[in-house]
ChimeraX commands (.cxc) that place a marker at each C-alpha (Angstrom):
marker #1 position -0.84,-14.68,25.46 radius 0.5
marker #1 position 0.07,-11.00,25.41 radius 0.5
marker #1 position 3.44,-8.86,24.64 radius 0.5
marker #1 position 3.37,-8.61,28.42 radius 0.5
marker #1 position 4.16,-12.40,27.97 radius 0.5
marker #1 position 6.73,-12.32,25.99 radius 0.5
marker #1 position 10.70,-11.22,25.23 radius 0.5
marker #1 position 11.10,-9.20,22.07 radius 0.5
marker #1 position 14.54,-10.26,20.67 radius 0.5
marker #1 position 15.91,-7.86,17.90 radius 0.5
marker #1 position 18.66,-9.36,16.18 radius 0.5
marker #1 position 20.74,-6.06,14.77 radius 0.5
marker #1 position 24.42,-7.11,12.86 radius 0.5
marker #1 position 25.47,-7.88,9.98 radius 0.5
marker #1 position 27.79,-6.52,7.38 radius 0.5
marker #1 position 25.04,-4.98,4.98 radius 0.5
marker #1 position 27.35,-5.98,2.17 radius 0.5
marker #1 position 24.57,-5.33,-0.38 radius 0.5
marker #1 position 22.74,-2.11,1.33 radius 0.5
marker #1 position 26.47,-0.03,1.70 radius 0.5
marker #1 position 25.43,1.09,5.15 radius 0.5
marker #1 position 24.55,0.18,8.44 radius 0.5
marker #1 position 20.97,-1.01,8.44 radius 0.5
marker #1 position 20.49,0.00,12.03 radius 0.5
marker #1 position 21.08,3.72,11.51 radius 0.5
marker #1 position 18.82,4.06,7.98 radius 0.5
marker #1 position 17.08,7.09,9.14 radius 0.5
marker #1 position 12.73,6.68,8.89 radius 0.5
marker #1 position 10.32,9.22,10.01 radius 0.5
marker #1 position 10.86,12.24,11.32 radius 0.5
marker #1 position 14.92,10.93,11.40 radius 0.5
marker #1 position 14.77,8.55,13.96 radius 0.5
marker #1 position 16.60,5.45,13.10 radius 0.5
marker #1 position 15.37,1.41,12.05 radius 0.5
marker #1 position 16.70,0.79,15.46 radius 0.5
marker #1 position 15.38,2.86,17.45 radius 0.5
marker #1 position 11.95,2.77,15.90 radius 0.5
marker #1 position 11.86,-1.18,16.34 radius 0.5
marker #1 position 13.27,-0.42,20.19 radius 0.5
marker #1 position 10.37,2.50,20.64 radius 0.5
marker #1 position 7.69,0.23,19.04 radius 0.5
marker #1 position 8.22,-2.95,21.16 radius 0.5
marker #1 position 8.44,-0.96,24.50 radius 0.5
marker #1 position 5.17,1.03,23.59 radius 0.5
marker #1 position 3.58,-2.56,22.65 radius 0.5
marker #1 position 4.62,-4.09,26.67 radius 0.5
marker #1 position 7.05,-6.67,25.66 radius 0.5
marker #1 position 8.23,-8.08,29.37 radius 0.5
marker #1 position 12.07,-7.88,28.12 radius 0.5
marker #1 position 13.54,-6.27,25.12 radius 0.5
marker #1 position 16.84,-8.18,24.16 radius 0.5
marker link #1:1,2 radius 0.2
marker link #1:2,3 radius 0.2
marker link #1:3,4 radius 0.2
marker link #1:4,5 radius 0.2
marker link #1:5,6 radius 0.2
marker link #1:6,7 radius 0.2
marker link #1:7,8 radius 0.2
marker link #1:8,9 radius 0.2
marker link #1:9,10 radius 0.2
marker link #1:10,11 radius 0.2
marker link #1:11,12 radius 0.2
marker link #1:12,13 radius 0.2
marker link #1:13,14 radius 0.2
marker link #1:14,15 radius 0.2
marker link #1:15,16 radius 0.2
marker link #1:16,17 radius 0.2
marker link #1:17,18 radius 0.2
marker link #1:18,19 radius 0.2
marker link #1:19,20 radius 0.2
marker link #1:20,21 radius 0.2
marker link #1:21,22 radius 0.2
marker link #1:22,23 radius 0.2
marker link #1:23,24 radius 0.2
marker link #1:24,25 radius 0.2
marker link #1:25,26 radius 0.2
marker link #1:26,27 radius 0.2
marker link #1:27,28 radius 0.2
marker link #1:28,29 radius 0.2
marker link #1:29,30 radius 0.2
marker link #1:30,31 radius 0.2
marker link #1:31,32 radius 0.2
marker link #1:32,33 radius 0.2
marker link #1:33,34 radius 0.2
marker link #1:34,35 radius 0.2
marker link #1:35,36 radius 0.2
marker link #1:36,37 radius 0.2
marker link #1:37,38 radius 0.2
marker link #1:38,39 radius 0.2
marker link #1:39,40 radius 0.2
marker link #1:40,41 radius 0.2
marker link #1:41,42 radius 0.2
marker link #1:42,43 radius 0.2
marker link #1:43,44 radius 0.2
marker link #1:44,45 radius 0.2
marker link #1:45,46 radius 0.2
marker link #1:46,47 radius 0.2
marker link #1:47,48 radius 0.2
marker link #1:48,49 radius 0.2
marker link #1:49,50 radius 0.2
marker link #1:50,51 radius 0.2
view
């Protein structure tokens, strides 16, 4: 089984109660977001359907 195989489902809510701050938008690397880095990552690994 490969990624090509697969649907990548990226659950993204929540109240981040604890955090402060939306845990979507935390910027990483070279200020791209969580989100968008886990959205980048499973389209660059083949993932049939990104949900």
């Amino acid at each position: 089984m490969t990624p090509a195989d697969l649907t990548l489902i990226v659950a993204a809510g929540g109240m981040s109660t604890r955090m402060g701050e939306d845990k979507r938008f935390l910027p990483m690397a070279e200020g791209e977001t969580l989100l968008s880095r886990t959205l980048r990552r499973g389209r660059t690994a083949g993932f049939r359907a990104i949900v």
